[in-house]
C-alpha positions as CSV (number, residue, x, y, z in Angstrom):
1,X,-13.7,16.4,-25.7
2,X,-11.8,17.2,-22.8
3,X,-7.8,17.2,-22.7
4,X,-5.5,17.1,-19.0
5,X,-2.1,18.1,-20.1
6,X,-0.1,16.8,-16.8
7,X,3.1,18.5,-18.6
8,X,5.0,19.9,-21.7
9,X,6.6,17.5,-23.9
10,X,10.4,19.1,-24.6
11,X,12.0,18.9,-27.2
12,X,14.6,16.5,-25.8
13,X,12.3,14.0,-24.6
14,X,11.7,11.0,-27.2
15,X,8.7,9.5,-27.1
16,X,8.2,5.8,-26.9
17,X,4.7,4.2,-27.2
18,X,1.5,5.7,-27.0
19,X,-1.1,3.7,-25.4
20,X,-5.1,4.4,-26.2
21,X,-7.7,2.9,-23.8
22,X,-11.1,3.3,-23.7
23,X,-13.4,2.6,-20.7
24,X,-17.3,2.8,-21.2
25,X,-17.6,6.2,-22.2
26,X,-14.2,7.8,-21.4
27,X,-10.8,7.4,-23.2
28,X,-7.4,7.9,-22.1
29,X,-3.6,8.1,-23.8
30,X,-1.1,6.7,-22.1
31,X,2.8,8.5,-23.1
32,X,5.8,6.9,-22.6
33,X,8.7,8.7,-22.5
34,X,12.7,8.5,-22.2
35,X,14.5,11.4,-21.5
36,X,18.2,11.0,-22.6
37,X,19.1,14.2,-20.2
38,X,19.0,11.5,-17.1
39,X,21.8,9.2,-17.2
40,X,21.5,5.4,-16.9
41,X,21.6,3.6,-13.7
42,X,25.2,1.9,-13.3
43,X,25.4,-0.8,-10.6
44,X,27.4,0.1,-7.6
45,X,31.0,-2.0,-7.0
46,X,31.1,-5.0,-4.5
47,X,32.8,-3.1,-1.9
48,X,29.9,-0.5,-1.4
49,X,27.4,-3.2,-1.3
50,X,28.9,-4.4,2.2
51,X,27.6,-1.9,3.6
52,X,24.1,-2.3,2.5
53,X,21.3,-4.0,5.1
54,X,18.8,-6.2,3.0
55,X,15.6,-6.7,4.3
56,X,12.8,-9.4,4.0
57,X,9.4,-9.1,5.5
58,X,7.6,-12.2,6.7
59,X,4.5,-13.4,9.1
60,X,6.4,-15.4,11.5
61,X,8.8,-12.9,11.7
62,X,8.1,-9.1,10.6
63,X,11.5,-8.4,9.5
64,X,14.5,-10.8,8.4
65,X,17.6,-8.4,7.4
66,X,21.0,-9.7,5.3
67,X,23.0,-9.1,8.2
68,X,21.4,-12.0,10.4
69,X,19.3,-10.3,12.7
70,X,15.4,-11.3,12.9
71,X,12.8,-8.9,14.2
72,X,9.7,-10.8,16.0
73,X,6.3,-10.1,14.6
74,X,4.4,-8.6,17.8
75,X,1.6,-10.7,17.0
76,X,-0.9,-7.6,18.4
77,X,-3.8,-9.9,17.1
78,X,-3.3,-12.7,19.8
79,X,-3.0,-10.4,23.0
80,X,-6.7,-8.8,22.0
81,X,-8.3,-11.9,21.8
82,X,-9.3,-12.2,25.1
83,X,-11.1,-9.0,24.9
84,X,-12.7,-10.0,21.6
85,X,-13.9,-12.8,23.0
86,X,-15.6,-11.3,26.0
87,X,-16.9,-8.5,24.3
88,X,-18.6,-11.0,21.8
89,X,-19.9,-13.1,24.1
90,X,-21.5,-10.4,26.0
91,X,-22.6,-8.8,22.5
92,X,-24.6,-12.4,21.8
93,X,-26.5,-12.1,24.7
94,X,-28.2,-8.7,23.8
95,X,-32.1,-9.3,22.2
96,X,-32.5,-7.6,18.4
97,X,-33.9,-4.4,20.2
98,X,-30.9,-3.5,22.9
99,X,-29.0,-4.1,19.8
100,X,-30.9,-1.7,17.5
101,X,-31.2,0.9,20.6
102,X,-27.6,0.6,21.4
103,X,-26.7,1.1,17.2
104,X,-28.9,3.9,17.5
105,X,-27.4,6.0,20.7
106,X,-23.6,5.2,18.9
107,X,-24.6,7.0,15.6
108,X,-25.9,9.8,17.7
109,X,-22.3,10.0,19.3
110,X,-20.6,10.4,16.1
């Protein structure tokens, strides 16, 4: 059987869980581990948080942020559609075999 040890387990690390899975033919183990060397997250005071921007993204609009302002989505997809249009138009027009000869010379190019 073959064991990936990603990294040591030290001595001040306590493990949590241990999660076994098994897939088809393979099986994995899952470690969970706390370290009590890192301290806990505390939640920063009301008067720091003023200063912090929030920010939402959206379709309409690709960014909404706490402080009001809205930045427009640029909406790339609409300006190409006339080209899109064209070029399929024109594409629809070709017979099976320009298409196949055409498929053909672009593969060569790559």
């Amino acid at each position: 059987m073959k064991f990936f040890d990603s990294r040591d387990i030290t001595p001040n690390w306590e493990i949590r869980t241990v999660t076994i899975t098994r897939d088809i033919d393979d099986w994995y183990v899952s470690v969970l581990l706390k370290d009590e060397t890192i301290p806990d997250y505390h939640p920063k005071p009301a008067s720091e948080l003023q200063t912090i921007v929030g920010c939402d993204v959206g379709i309409k609009k690709i960014a909404a942020l706490s402080n009001g302002e809205m930045i427009p989505n640029p909406k790339i997809a609409q300006k190409l559609e006339r080209r899109l249009r064209i070029r399929q138009r024109r594409l629809s027009r070709w017979s099976a075999v320009k298409l196949r000869q055409y498929c053909g010379r672009v593969s060569l190019r790559r």
